[in-house]
VOFIGU-774404 format. One line per field, with one value per residue (C-alpha): x, y, z; residue in three letters; residue number from 1. Coordinates in pm, 1 decimal. Each point is the difference from the previous one (the first is absolute). Example, Ala and Ser with C-alpha at 12.3 -4.5 7.8 and 13.67 -1.06 7.14 Angstrom:
<tiros>
px	1230.0	137.0
py	-450.0	344.0
pz	780.0	-66.0
resn	ALA	SER
resi	1	2
</tiros>
This chain:
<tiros>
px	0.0	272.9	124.0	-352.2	14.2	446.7	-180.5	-269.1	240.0	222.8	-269.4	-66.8	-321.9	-181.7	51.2	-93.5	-339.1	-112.8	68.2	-196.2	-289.0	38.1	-74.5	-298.3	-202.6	87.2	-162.8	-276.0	-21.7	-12.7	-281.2	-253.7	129.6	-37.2	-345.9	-69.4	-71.3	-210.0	-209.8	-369.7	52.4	-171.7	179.9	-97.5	113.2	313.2	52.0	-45.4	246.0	251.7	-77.4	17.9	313.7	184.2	40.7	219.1	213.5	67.7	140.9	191.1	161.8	88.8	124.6	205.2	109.5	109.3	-252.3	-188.9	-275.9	-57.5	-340.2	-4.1	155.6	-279.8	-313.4	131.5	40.9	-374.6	-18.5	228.7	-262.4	-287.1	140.9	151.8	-383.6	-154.7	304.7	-101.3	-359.7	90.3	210.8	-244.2	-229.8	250.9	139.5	-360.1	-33.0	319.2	-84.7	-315.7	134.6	212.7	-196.1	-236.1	211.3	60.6	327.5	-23.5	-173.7	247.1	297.2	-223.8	-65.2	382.6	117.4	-287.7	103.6	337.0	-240.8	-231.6	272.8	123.3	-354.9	-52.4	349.0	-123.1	-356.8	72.4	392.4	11.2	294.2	73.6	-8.9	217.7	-161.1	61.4	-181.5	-255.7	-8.6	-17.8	-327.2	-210.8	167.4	-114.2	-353.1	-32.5	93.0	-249.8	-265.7	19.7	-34.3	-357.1	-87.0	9.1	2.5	-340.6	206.8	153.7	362.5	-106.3	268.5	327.4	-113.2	-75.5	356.0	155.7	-168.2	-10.2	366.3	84.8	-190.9	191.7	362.7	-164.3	-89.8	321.5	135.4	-140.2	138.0	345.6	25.9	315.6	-128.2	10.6	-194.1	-238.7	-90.7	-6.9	-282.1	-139.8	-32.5	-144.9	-223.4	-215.3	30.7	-327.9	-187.9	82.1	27.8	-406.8	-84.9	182.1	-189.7	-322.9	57.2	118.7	-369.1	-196.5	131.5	105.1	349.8	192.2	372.7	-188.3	-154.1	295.5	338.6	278.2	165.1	-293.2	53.4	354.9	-31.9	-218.2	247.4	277.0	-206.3	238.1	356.5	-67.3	-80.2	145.1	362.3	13.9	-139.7	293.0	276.0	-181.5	82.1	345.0	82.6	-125.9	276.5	233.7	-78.5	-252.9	-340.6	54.9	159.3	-252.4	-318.4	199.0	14.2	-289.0	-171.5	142.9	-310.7	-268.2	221.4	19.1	-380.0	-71.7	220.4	-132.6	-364.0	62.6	243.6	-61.9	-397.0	-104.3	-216.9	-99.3	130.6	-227.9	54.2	-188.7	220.5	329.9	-83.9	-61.3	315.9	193.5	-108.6	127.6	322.5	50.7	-115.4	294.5	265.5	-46.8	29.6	360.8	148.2	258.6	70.5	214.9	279.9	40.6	-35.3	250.6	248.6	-63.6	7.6	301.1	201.4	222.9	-32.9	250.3
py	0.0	212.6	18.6	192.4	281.1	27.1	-15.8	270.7	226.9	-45.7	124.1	377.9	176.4	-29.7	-335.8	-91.0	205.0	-160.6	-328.2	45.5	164.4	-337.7	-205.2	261.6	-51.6	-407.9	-42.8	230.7	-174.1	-383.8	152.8	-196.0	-337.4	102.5	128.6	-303.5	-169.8	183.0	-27.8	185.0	96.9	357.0	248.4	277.8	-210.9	-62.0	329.2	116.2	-286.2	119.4	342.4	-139.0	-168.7	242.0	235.5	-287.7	-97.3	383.7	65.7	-329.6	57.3	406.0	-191.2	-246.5	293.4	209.2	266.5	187.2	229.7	374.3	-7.5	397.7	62.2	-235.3	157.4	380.0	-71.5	-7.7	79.0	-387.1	-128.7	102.4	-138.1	-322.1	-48.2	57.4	-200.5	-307.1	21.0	44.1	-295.1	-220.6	4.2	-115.5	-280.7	-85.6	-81.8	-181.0	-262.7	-40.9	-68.8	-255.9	-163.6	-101.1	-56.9	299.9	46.1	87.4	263.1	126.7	-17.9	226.5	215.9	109.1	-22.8	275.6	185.1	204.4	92.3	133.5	168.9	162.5	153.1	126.2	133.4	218.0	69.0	103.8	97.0	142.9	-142.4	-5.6	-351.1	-82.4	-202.6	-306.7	37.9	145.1	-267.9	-259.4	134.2	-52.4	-342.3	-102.8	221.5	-208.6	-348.9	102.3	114.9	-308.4	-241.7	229.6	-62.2	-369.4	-120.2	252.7	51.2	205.9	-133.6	201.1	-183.7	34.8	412.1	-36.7	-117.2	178.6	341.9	8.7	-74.2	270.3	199.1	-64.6	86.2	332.2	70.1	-174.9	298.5	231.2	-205.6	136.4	-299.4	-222.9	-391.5	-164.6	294.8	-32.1	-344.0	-39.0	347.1	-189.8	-301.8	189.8	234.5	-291.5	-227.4	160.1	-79.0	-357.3	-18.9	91.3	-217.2	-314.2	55.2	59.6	-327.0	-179.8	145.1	-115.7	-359.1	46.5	11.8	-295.2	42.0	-56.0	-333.9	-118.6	-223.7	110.6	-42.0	229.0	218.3	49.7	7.4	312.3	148.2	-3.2	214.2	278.9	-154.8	-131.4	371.5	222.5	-185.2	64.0	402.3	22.9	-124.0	244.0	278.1	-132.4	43.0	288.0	146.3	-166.1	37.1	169.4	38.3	-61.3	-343.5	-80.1	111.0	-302.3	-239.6	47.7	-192.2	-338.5	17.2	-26.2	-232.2	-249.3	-0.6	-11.3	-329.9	-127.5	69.5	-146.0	-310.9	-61.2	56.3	-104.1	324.3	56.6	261.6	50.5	192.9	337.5	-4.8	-44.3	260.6	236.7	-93.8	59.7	302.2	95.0	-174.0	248.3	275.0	-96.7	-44.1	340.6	143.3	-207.9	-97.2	287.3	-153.9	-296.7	102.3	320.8	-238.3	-236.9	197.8	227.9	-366.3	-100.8	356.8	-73.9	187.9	214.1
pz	0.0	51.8	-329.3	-109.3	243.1	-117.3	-389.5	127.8	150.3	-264.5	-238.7	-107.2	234.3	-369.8	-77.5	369.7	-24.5	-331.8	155.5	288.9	-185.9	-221.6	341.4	125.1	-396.3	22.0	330.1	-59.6	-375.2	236.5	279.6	-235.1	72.0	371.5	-10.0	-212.8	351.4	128.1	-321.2	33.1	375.8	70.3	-192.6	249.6	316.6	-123.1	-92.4	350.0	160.6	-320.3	232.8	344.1	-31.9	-197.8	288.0	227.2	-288.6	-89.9	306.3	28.5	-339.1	121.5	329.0	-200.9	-234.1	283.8	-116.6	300.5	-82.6	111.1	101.4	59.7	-344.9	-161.7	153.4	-57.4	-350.7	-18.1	-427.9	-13.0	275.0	-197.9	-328.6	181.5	57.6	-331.1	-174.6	248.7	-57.0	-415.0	68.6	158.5	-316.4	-185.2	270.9	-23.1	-342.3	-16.2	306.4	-168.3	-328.5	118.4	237.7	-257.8	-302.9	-208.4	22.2	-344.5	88.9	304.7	-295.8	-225.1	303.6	34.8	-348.7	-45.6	312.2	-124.5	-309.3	217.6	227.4	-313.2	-35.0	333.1	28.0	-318.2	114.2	348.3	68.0	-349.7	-122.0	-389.4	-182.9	-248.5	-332.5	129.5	301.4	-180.9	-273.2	338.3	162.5	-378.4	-54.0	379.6	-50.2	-336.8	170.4	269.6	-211.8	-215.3	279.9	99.4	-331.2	-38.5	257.5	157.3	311.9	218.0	107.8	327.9	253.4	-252.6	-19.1	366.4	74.1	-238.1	14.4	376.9	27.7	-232.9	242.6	273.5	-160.7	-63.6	336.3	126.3	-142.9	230.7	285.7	166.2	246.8	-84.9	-158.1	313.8	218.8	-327.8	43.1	397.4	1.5	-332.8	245.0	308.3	-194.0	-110.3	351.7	205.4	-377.1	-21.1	385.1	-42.0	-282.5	179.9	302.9	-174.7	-139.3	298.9	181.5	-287.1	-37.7	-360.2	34.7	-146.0	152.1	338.5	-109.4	-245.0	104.9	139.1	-335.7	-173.5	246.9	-25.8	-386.6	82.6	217.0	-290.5	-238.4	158.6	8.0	-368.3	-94.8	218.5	-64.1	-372.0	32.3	316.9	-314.7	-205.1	231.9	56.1	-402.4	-58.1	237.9	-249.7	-370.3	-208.1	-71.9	-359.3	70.3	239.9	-238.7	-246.0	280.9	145.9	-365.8	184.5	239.1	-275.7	-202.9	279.8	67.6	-367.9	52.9	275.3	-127.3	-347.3	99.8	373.4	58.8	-360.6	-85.5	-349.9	-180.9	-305.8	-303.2	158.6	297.5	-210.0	-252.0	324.7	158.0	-328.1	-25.4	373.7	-64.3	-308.8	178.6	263.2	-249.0	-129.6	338.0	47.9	-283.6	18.4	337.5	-0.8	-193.0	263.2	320.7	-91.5	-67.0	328.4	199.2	-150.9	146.2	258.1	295.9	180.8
resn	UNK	UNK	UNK	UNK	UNK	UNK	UNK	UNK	UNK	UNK	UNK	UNK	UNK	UNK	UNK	UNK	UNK	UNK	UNK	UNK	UNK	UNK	UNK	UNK	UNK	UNK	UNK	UNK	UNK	UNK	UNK	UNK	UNK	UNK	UNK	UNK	UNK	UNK	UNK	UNK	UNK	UNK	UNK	UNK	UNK	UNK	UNK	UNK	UNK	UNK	UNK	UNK	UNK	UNK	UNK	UNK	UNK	UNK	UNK	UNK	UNK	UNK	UNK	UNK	UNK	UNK	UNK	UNK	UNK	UNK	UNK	UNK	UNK	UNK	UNK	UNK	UNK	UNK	UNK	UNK	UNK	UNK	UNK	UNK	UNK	UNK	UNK	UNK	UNK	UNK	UNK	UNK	UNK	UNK	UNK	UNK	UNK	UNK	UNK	UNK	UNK	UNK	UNK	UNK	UNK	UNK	UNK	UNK	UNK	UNK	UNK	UNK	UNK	UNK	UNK	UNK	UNK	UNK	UNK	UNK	UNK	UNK	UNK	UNK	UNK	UNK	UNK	UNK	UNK	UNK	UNK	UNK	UNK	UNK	UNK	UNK	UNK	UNK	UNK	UNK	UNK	UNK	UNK	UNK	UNK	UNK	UNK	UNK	UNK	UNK	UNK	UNK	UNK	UNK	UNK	UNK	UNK	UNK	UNK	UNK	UNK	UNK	UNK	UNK	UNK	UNK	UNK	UNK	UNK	UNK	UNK	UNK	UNK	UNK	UNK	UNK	UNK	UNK	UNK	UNK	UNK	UNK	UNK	UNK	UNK	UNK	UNK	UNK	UNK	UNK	UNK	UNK	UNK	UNK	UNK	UNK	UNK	UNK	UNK	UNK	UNK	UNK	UNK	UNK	UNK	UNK	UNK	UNK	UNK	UNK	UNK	UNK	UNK	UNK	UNK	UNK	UNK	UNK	UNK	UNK	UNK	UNK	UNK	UNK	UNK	UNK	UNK	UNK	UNK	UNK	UNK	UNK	UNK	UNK	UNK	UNK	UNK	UNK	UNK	UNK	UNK	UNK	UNK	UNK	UNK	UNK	UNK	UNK	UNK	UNK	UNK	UNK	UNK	UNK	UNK	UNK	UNK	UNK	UNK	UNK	UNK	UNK	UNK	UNK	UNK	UNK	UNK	UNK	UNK	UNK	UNK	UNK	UNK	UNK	UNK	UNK	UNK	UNK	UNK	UNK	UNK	UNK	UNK	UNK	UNK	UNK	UNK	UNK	UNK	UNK	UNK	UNK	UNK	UNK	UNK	UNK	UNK	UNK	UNK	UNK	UNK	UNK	UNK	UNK	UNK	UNK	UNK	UNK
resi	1	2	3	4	5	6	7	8	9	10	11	12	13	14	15	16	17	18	19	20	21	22	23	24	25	26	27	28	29	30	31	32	33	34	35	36	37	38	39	40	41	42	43	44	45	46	47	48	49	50	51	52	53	54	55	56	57	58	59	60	61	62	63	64	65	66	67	68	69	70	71	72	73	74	75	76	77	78	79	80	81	82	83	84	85	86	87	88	89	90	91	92	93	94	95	96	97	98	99	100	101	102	103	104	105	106	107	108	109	110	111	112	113	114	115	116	117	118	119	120	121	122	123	124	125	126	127	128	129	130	131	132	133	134	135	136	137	138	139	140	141	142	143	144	145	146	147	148	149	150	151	152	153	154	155	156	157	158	159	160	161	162	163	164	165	166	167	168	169	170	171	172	173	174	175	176	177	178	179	180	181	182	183	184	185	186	187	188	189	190	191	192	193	194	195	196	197	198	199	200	201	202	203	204	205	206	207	208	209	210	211	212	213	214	215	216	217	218	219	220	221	222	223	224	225	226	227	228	229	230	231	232	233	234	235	236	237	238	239	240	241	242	243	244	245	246	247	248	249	250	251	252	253	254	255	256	257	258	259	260	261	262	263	264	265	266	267	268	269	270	271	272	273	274	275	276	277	278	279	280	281	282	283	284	285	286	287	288	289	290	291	292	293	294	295	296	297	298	299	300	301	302	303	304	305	306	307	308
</tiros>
């Protein structure tokens, strides 16, 4: 084991970064094989224990991590507080979608969700910060409004959870924006925002009867209890490389998420994709290249500098 951490230090801070964002997108791109056992649980309950047992593994990571948090700094920043709030509230629509999705197999579905979601981030980075698009990100949004609209029109339907994933994750980058905390402050008061909501919900089922971690095995139960460490580990490597490379090698790496799902969905859980669905998703995978294709070349030859 030793000779990884001597090959990571080794490493430049860039090449480090992109290969921890690698690790964050392949675990987040795997969560479906996880979820797979707890296949058509109650999406909302396990959204609240993904919620409940968030907050405990936050602070054992920051604990692990040597990171202590400044309470005082956090609640007189009240603009981040506010924000930190609306971005976890954004981001539970989204988290919502997603559990659902794979919990009652449409992962296909969860891949289309993200490979839409920098297309959409594109547009709301235009629509609401203002910022100028060049053609390519312009020719992106019609391919993926063309891929979208085609699936509406044969298909009669709405691809409602892939738009709620993607557009409500777009959403939160946005307002992540607006949020001056530093990544791990942002996730802990992302964590504790939302506790006294699922707190609420858990008890109301616990009152009622209707809650199925109380009446499930041990096993179920502890399934239930890993929503967070499965999630919250890959978004905690997500924070860790953004400290150490770009944005612009990240928005590449993060297309190994969908990729894996659209794996997993395809090869793995057996769903069908029929010719409506492929025709949709080429049109998002064109829209993507046109956003990168100037990429590559750049990264690799920025990864391949030596550092001083």
């Amino acid at each position: 084991m030793l000779w990884f951490y001597g090959l990571m230090f080794a490493m430049n801070r860039s090449l480090q970064g992109n290969l921890i964002a690698i690790s964050a997108f392949a675990v987040w791109g795997l969560t479906p094989l996880f979820y797979g056992v707890l296949d058509g649980q109650n999406t909302f309950e396990l959204l609240a224990h993904r919620i409940i047992w968030s907050v405990p593994v936050v602070f054992l990571f920051s604990y692990l991590m040597n990171i202590r948090f400044n309470f005082s700094r956090i609640l007189a920043d009240q603009r981040s507080l506010f924000y930190s709030f609306l971005a976890a509230s954004v981001m539970c629509v989204s988290w919502y979608a997603f559990i659902y999705a794979v919990t009652h197999k449409q992962v296909l579905t969860a891949s289309l969700g993200f490979f839409i979601n920098p297309l959409i981030t594109i547009a709301l980075s235009i629509l609401l910060l203002k910022e100028k698009p060049t053609m390519g990100q312009v020719l992106a949004i019609v391919l993926s409004v063309l891929g979208v609209g085609y699936l509406i029109l044969t298909t009669g339907q709405l691809p409602i959870l892939a738009l709620l994933m993607g557009g409500f994750f777009a959403l939160y980058g946005v307002l992540k924006k607006q949020v001056h905390y530093d990544a791990m402050t942002s996730v802990m008061v992302e964590s504790v925002v939302l506790l006294p909501f699922a707190l609420g919900f858990f008890a109301y089922q616990v009152a009622t009867g209707s809650s199925v971690f109380m009446h499930s095995s041990p096993m179920t139960q502890l399934y239930f209890m890993l929503t967070a460490p499965v999630t919250l580990v890959p978004v905690i490597l997500f924070s860790l490389a953004l400290r150490r490379t770009s944005l612009t090698a990240i928005g590449f790496i993060q297309y190994l998420e969908p990729s894996l799902q659209f794996i997993l969905a395809t090869w793995i859980f057996g769903e069908v994709l029929d010719m409506h669905k492929l025709v949709t998703f080429v049109f998002i995978w064109t829209g993507l290249l046109c956003c990168m294709i100037k990429w590559p070349v750049r990264q690799v030859h920025e990864s391949l500098k030596i550092s001083k």
